[in-house]
N, C-alpha and C positions, 0 to 999 in steps of 0.2 A: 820856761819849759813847755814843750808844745805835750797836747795828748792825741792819742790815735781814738777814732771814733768805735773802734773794735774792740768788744772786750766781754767779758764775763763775770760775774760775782755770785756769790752761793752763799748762803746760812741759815742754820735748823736751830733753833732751841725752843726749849720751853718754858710759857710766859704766862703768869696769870690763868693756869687752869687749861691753858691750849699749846696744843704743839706746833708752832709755825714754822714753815718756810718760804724761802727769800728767793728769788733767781731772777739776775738782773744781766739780761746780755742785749747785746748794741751792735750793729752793721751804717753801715758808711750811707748818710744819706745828706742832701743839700741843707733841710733844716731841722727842726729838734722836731721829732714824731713820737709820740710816745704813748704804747698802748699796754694796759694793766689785765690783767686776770684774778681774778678773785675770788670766793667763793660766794653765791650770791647772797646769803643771809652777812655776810659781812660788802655788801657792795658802797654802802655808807659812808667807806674808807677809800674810794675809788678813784674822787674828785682830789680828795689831800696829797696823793703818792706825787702827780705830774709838777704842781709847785713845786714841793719839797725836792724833787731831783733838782728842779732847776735852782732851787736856793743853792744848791750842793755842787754849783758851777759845770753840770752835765746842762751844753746850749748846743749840742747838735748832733744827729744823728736820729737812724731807727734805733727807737728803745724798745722793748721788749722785755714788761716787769709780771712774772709768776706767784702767785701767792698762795701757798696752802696751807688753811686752818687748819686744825681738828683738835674737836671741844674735847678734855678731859673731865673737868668738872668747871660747872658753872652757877652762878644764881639761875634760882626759876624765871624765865624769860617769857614775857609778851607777845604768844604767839597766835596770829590771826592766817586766817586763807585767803589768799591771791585768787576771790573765786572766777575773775574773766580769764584769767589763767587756767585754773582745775576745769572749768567748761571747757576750755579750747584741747586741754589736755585729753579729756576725755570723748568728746566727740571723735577727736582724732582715733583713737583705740577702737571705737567703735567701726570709723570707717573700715581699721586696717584689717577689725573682728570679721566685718563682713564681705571685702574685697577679696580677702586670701581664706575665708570660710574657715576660718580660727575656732578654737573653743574659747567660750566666752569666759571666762575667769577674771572679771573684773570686779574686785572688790576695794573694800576701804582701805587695807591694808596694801593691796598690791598698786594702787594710785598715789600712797602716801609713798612709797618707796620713791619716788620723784619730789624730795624735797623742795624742788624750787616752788610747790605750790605752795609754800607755807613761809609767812611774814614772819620776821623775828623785829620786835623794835625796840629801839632802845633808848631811854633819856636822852637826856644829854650830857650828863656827868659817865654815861655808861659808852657813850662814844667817845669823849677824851680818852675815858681809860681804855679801850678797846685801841685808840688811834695810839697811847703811848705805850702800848703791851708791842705793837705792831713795828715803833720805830727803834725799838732794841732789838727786833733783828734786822728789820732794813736797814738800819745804819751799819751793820755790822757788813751784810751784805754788801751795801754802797761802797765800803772803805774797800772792798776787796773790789768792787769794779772798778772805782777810781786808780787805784792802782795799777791793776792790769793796763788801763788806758795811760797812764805815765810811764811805765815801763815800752810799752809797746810803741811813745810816743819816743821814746829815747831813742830808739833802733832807730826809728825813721829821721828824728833829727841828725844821726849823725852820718845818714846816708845821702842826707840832703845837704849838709856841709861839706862832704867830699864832693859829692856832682858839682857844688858851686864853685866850689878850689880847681875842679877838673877846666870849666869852663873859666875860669879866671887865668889858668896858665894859657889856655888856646887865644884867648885873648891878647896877652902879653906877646903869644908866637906871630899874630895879626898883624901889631904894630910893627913888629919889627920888618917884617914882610912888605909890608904895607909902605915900609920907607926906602925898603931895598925898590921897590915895585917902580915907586918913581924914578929912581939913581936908573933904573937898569931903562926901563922908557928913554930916558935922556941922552942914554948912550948908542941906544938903537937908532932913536931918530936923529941924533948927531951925523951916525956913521952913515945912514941913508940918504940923509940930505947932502953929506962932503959927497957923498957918491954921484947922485944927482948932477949938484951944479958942476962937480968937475968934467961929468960926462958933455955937460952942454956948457961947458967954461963960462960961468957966472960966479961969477963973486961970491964967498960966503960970508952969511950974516948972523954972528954968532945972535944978535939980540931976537933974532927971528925964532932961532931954535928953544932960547931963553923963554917967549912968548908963546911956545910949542907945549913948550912942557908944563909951564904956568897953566896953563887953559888944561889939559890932562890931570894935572895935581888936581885942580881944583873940583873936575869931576867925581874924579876917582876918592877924594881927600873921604876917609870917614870915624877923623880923631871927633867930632860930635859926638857921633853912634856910641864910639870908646868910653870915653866919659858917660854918656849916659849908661850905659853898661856897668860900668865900674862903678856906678852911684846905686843903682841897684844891689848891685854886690851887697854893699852895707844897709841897704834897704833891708834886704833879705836878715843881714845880719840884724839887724836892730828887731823885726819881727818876730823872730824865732828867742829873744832875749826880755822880751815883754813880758811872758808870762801869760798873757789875754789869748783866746783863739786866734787861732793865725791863718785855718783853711781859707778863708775868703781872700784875706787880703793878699796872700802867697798866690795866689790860682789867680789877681789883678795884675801882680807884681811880675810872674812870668810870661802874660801876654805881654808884657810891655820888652822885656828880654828877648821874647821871642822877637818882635815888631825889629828890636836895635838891628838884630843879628838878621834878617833878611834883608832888610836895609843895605847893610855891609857886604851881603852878596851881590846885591845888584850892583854895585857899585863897584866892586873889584871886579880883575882880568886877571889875577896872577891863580894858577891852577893848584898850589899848595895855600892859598887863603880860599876856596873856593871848596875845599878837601876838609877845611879845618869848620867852613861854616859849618859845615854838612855834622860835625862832629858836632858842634856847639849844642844843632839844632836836636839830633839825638840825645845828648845830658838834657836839654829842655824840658824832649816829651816826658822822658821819663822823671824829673821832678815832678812833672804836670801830674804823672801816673799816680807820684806817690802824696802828693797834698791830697790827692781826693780821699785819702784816709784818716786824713787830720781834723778833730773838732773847729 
């Protein structure tokens, strides 16, 4: 089953004295990017989230992970001041005091209302337990974006089995075409040549026109392309049945489809095989359109 890089997950409870929230949403990108938000006195937990996604088989894409604490009740905590921080904080105020000739109301109370000047620290038995307070609701969250991503990958896989059935009958209509192409050549340049020599009464050479057409077949000939084509097919098939990310290999595997299928153009002269590439090449782009949504 493939999954779409697209998706969403949500969950709120409460753990351990805090009421957490979870928001974990994804957009379509080439490799696995993933950026966290947090609250900064819990930012200790910041480094853990990006692994654990990816133990959790999310390997591609913009991630985009939200987290909101808020303390209920807690133990008395280890709190120290961030003083190059409260300096730079306050400097600042001062500038802004005096550029825009503010009233000065800068006190202890209205400086501490910017929490991030203030350290929280915590053991290390107090960061397990903060990290495993934290993964009963990520996890709960995660099951709901993994999801979304398997559902949404479902749409797309079965719209990428019908484009490839689409292009597989165009194909079957090629061959066929493709054999009348020579029969109908053969018979053109029979009737032009009987016309020829009989105009300038020369003898006809049936082996001649045989050698006519042989050298045309062989130009024209693009049961290769076919075959490789139709081995794609099940390329395709076998990938999307793996279960492993499949955007990379799918977005190789159609450059090479596309490659068979220009090929085949150059190569034919019949105007209904030339009608049909042009078809193929349009189911192509738009697989092309749609892998790029796939993990």
């Amino acid at each position: 089953m493939i999954k779409s890089m697209t998706a969403f997950g949500r969950a709120r409870k409460t753990v351990g004295g805090k009421d957490i929230t979870v928001e974990i949403r994804s957009v379509n990108n080439r490799f696995f990017d993933c950026s966290v938000k947090i609250p900064r006195s819990f930012s200790f937990l910041e480094e853990k989230i990006k692994p654990y996604l990816q133990s959790h088989s999310v390997s591609r894409g913009k991630v985009d992970v939200f987290i909101g604490i808020d303390v209920i009740n807690s133990p008395i905590p280890d709190i120290s001041i961030d003083e190059g921080y409260a300096e730079a904080y306050i400097k600042a105020l001062r500038e802004l005091e005096q550029k825009f000739g503010l009233r000065d109301d800068i006190s202890v109370m209205r400086v501490a209302q910017n929490h991030d000047i203030f350290v929280v620290r915590k053991s290390e038995e107090d960061v397990e337990k903060e990290w495993a307070d934290l993964c009963e609701v990520l996890d709960e969250a995660l099951s709901s974006f993994i999801a979304g991503r398997a559902r949404e990958g479902e749409n797309i896989e079965r719209d990428l089995v019908m484009k490839v059935e689409n292009i597989r009958k165009l194909v079957d209509s090629i061959e066929e075409h493709s054999l009348d192409d020579v029969k109908e050549y053969r018979t053109k340049l029979e009737a032009k040549l009987r016309e020829m020599l009989s105009d300038n009464r020369i003898a006809f050479d049936e082996n001649r026109i045989l050698t006519e057409c042989a050298i045309f077949a062989d130009r024209v000939a693009i049961d290769e392309e076919l075959v490789r084509l139709r081995s794609h097919f099940k390329g395709f098939a076998d990938i999307l049945a793996s279960g492993e990310p499949a955007g990379r290999k799918l977005d190789f595997l159609v450059q090479e489809m596309n490659r068979e299928t220009n090929t085949i153009g150059s190569k034919c002269q019949n105007s209904d095989i030339a009608k049909m590439v042009v078809d193929i090449k349009c189911e192509i782009e738009k697989i092309r359109e749609q892998i790029q949504n796939i993990e």
